[in-house]
Backbone atoms as SQL, in Angstrom:
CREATE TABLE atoms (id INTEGER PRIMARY KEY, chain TEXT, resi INTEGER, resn TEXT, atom TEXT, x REAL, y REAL, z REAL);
INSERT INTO atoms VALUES
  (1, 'A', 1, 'UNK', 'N', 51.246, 133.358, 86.019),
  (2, 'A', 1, 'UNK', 'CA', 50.725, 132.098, 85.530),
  (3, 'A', 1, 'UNK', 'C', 50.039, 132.247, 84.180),
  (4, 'A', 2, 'UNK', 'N', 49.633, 133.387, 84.247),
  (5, 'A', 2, 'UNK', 'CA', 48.714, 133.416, 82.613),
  (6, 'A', 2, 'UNK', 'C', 49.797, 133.384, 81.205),
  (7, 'A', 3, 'UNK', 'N', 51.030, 133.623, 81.856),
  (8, 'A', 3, 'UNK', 'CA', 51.855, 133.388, 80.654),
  (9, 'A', 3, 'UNK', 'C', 52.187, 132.473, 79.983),
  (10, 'A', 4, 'UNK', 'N', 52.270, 131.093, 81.096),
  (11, 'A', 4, 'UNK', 'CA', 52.592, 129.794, 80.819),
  (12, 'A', 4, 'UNK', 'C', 51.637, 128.914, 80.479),
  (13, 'A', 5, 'UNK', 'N', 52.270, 128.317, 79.262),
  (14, 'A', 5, 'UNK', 'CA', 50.853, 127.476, 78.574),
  (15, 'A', 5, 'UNK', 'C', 51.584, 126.056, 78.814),
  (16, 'A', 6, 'UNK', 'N', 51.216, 124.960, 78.562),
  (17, 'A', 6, 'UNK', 'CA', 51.503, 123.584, 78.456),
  (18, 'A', 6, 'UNK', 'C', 51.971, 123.973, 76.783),
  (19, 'A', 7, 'UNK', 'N', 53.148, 123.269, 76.784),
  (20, 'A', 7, 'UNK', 'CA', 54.030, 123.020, 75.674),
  (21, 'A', 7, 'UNK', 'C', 53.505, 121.899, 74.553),
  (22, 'A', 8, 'UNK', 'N', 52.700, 121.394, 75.023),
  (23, 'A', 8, 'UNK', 'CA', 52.142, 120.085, 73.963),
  (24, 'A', 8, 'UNK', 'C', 50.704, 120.487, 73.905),
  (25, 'A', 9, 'UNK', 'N', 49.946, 120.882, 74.790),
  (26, 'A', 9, 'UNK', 'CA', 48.476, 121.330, 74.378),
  (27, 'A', 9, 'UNK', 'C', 47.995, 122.626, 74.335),
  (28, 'A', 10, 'UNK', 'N', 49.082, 123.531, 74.619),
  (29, 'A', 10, 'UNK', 'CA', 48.922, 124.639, 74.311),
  (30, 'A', 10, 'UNK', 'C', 47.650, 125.152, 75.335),
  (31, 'A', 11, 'UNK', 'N', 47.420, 124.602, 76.323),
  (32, 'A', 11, 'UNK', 'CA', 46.324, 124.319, 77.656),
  (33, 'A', 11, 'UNK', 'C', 47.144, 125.424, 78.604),
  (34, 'A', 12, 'UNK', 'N', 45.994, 126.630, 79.581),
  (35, 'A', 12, 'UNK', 'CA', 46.172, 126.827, 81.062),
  (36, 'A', 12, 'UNK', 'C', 46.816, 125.705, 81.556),
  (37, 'A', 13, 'UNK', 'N', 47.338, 126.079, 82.512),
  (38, 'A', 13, 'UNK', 'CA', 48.282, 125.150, 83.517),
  (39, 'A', 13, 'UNK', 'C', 47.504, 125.785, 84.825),
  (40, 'A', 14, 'UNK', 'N', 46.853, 124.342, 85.577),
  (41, 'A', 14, 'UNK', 'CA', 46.776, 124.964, 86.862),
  (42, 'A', 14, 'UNK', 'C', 47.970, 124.640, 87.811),
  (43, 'A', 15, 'UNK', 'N', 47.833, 125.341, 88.720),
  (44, 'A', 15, 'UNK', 'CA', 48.965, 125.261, 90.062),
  (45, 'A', 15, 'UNK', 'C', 48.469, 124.499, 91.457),
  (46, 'A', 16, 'UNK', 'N', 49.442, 123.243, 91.822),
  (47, 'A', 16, 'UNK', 'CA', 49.280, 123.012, 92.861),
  (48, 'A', 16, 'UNK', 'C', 50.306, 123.137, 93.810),
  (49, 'A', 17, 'UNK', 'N', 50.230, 123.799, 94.760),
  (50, 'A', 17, 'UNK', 'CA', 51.532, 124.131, 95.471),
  (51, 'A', 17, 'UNK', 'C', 51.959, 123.244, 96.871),
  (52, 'A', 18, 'UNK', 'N', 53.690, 123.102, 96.494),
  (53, 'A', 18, 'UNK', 'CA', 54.097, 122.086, 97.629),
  (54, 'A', 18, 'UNK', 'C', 54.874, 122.695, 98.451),
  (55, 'A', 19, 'UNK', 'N', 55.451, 123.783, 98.330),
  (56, 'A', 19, 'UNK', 'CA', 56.177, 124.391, 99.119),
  (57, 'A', 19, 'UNK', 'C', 56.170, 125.956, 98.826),
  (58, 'A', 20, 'UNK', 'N', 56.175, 126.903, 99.934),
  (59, 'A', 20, 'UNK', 'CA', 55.733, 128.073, 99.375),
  (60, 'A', 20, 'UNK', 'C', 56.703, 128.845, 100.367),
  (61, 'A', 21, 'UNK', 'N', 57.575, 129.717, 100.164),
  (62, 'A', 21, 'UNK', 'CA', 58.744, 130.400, 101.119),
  (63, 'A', 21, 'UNK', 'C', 58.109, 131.860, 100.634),
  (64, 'A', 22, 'UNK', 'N', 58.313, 132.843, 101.216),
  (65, 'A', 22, 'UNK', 'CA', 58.215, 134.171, 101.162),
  (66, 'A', 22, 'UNK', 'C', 59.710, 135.023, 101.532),
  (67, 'A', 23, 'UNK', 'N', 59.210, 135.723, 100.139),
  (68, 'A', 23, 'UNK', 'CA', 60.923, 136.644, 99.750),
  (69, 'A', 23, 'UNK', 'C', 59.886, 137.962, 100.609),
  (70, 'A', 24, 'UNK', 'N', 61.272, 138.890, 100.814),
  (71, 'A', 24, 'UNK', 'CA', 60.630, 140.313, 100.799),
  (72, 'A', 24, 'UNK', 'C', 61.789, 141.340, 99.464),
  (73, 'A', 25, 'UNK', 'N', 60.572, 142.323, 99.039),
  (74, 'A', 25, 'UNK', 'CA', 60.942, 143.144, 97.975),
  (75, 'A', 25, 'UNK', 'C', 60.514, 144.540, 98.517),
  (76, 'A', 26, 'UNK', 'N', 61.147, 145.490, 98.014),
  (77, 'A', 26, 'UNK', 'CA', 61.240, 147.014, 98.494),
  (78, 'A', 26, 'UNK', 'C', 59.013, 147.386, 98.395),
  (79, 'A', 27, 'UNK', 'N', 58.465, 146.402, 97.187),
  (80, 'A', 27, 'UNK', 'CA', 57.155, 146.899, 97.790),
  (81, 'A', 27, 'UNK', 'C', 56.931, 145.573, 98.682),
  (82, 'A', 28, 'UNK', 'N', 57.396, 144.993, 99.638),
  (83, 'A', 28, 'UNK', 'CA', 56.673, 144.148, 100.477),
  (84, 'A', 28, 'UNK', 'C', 56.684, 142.512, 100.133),
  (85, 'A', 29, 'UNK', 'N', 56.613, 141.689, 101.028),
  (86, 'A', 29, 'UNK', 'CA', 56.591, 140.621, 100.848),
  (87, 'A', 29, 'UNK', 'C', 55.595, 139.937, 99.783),
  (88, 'A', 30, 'UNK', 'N', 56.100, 138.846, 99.325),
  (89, 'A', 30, 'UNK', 'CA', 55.387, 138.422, 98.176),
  (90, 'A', 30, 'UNK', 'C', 55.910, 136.654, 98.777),
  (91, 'A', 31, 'UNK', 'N', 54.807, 135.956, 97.993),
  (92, 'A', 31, 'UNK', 'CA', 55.180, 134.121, 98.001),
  (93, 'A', 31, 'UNK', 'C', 55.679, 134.033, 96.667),
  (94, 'A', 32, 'UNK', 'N', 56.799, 133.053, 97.128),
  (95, 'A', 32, 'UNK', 'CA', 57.236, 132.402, 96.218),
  (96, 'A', 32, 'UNK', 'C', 57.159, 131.297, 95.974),
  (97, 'A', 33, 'UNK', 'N', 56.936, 130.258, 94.970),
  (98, 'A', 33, 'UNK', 'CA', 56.541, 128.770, 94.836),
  (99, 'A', 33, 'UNK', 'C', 57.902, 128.255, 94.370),
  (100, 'A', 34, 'UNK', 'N', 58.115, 127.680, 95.683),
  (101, 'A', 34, 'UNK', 'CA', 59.757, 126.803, 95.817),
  (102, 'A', 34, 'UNK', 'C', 59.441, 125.477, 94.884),
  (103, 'A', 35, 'UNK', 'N', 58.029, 124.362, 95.506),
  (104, 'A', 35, 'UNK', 'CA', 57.541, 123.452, 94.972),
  (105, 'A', 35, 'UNK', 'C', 56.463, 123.429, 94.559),
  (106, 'A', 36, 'UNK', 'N', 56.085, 122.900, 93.057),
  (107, 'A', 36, 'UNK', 'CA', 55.014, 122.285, 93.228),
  (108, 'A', 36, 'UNK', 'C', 54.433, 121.627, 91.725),
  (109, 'A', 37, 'UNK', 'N', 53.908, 121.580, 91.223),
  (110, 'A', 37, 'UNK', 'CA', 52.985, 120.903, 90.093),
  (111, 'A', 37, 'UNK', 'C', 52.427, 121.464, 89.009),
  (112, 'A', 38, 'UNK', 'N', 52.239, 121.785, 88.005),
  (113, 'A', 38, 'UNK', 'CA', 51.617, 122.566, 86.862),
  (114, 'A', 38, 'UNK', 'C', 50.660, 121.533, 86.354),
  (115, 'A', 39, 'UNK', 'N', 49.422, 121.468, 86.399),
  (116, 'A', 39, 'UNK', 'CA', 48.466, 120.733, 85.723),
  (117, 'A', 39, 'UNK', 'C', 47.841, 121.188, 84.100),
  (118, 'A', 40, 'UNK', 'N', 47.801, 120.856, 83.129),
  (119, 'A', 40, 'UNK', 'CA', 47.504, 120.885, 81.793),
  (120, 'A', 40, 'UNK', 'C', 46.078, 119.817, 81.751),
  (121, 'A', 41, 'UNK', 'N', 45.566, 120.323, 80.497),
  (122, 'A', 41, 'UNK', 'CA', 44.501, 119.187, 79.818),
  (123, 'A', 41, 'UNK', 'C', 45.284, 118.243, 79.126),
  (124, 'A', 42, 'UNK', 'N', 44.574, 117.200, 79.278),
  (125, 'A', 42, 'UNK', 'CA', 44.919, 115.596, 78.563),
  (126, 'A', 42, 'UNK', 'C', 45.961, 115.232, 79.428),
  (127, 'A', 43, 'UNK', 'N', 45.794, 115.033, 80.738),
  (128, 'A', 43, 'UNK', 'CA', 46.563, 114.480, 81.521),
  (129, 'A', 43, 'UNK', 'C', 48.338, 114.994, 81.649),
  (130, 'A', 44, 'UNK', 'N', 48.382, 116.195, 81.201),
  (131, 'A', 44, 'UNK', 'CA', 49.656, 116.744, 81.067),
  (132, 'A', 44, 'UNK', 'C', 50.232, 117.257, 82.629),
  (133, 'A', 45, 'UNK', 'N', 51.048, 117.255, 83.097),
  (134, 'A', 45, 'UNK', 'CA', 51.904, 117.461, 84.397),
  (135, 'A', 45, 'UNK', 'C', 53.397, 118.076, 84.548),
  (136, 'A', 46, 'UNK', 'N', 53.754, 119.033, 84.952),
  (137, 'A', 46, 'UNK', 'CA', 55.227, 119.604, 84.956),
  (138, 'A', 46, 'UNK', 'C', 55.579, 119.900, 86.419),
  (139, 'A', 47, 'UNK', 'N', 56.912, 119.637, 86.710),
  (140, 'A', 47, 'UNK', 'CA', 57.048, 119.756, 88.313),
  (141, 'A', 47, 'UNK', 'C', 57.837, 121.212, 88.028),
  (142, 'A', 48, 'UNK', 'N', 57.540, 121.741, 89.494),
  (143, 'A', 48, 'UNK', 'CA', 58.124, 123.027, 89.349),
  (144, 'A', 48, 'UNK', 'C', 59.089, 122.832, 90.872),
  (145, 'A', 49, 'UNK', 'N', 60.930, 123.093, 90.343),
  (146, 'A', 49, 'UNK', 'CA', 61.400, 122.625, 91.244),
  (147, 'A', 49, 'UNK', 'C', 62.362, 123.784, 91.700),
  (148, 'A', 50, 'UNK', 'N', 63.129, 124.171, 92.850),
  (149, 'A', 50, 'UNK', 'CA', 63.527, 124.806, 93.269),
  (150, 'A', 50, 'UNK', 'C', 63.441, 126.408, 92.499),
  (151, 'A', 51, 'UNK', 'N', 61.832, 126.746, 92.631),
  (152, 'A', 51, 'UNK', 'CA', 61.192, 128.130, 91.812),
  (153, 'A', 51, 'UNK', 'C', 61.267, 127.713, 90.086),
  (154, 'A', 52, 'UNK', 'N', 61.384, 126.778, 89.565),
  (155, 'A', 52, 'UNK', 'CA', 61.380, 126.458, 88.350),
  (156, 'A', 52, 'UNK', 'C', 60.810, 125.708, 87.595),
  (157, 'A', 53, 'UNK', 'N', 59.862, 126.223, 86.625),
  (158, 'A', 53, 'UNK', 'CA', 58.816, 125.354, 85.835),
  (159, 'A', 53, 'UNK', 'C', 59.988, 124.471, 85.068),
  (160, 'A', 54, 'UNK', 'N', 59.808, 123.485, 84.996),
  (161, 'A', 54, 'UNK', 'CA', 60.106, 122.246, 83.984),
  (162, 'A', 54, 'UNK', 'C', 59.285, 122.151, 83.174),
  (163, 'A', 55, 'UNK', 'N', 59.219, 122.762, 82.087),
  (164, 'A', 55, 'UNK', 'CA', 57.956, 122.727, 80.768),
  (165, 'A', 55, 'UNK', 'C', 59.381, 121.928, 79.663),
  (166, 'A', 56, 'UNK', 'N', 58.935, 120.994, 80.052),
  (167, 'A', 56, 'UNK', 'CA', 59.707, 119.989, 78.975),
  (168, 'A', 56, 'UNK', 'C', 58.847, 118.865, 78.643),
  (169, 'A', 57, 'UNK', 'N', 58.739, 118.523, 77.982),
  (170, 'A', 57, 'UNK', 'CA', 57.765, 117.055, 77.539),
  (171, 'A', 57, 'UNK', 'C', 58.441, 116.113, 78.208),
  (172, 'A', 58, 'UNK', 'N', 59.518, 115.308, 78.625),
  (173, 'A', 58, 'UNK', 'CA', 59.990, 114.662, 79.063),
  (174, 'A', 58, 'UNK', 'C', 59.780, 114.711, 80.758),
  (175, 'A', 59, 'UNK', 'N', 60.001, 116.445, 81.208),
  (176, 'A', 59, 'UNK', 'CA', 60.179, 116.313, 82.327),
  (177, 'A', 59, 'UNK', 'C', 59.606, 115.615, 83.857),
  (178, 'A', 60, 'UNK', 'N', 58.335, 114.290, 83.001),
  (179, 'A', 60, 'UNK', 'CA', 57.452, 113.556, 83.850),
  (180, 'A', 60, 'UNK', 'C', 58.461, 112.486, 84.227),
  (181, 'A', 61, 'UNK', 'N', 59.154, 112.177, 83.356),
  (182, 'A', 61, 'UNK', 'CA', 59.939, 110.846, 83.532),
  (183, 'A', 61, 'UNK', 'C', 61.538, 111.267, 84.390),
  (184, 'A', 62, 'UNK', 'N', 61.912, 112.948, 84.307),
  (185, 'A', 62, 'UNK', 'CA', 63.375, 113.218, 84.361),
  (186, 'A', 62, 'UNK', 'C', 63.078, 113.444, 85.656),
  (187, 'A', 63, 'UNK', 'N', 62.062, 113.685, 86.207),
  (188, 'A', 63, 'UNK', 'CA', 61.688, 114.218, 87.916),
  (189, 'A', 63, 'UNK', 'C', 60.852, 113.313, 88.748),
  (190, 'A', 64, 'UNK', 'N', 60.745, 112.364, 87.979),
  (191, 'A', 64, 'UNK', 'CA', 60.387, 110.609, 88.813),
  (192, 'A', 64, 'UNK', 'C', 60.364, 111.146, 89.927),
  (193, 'A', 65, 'UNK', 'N', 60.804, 110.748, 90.231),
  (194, 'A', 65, 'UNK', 'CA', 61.383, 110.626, 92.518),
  (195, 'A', 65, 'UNK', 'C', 60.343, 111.834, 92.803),
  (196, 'A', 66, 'UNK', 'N', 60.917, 113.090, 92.044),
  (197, 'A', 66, 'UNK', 'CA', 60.103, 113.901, 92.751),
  (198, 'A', 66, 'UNK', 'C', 58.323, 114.019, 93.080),
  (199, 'A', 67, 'UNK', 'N', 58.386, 113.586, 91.737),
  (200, 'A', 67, 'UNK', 'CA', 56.192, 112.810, 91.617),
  (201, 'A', 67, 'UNK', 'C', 56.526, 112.160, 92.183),
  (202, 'A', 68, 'UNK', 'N', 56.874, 111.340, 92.377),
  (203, 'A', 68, 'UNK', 'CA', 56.431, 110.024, 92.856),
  (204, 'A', 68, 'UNK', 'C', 55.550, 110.695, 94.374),
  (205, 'A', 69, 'UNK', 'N', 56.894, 111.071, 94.493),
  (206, 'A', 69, 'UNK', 'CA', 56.368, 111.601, 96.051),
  (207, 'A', 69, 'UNK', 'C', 55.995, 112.345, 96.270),
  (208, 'A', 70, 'UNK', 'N', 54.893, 113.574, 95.403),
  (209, 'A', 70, 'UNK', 'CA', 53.629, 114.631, 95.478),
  (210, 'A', 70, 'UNK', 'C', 53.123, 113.756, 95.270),
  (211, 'A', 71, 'UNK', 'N', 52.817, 113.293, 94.464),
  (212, 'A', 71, 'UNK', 'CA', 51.529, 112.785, 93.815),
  (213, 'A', 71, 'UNK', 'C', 50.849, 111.681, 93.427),
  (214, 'A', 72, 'UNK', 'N', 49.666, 111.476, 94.488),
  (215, 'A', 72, 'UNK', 'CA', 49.365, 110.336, 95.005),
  (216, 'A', 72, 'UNK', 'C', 49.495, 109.372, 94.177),
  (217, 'A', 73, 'UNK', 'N', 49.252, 110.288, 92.692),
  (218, 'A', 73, 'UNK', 'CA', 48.591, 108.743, 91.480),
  (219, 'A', 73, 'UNK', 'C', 49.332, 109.088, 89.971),
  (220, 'A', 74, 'UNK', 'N', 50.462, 109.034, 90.261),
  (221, 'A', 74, 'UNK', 'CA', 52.017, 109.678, 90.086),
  (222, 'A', 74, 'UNK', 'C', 52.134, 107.966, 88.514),
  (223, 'A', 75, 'UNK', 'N', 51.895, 107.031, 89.065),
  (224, 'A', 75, 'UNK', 'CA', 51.966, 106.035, 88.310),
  (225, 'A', 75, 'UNK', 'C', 50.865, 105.860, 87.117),
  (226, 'A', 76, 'UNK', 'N', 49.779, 106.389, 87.572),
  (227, 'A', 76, 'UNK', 'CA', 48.445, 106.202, 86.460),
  (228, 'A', 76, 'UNK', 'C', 49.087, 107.446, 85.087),
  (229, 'A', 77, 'UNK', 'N', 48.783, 108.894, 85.790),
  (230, 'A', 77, 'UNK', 'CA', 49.485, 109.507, 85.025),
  (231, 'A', 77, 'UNK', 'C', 50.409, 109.686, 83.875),
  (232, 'A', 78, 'UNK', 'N', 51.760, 108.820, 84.845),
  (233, 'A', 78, 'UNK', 'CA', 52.614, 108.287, 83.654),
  (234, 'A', 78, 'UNK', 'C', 52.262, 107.941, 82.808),
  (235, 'A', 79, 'UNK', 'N', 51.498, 106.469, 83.120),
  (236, 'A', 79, 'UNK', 'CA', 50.833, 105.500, 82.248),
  (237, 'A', 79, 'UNK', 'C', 49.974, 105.990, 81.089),
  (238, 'A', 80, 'UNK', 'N', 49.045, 107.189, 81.309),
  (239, 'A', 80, 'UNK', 'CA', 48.198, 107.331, 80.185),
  (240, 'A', 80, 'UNK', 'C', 49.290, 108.311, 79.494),
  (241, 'A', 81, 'UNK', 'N', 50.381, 109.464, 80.145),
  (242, 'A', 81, 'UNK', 'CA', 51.067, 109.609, 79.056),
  (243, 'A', 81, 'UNK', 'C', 51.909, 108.642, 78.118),
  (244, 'A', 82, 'UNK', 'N', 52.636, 108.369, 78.294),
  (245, 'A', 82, 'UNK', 'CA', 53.165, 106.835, 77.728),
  (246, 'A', 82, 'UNK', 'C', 52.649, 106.194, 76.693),
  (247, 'A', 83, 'UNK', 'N', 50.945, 105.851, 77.103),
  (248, 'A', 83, 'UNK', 'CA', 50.383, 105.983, 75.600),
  (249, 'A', 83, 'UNK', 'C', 50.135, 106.305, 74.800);
């Protein structure tokens, strides 16, 4: 995670996780984040979808359906990006 910055604010990204599967590797099991959310400053948001950050500026509007349905307040969000 410390690698990935928000693409527009150049902000930490925190992690909220929606789905979490566990691989195993020759040193031992590890989690993997199937689903979930990347949070940025200034209201910035990226879905992370089948193990994959979407760090696209757009990708609030291209993964609709999928916010919609994490995230409770999925519409406000939009809204202040938008402006």
């Amino acid at each position: 995670m410390t690698l990935l910055v928000c693409p527009v604010t150049r902000s930490e990204l925190r992690l909220q996780k929606i789905t979490i599967k566990t691989k195993s590797f020759r040193e031992g099991e590890k989690e993997i984040i199937a689903e979930g959310i990347l949070f940025a400053d200034n209201d910035w948001f990226y879905p992370i979808i089948d193990r994959v950050p979407r760090l696209l500026v757009e990708s609030f509007l291209d993964y609709e359906k999928f916010l919609q349905e994490n995230l409770d307040n999925y519409a406000n969000l939009k809204n202040n990006l938008l402006k």
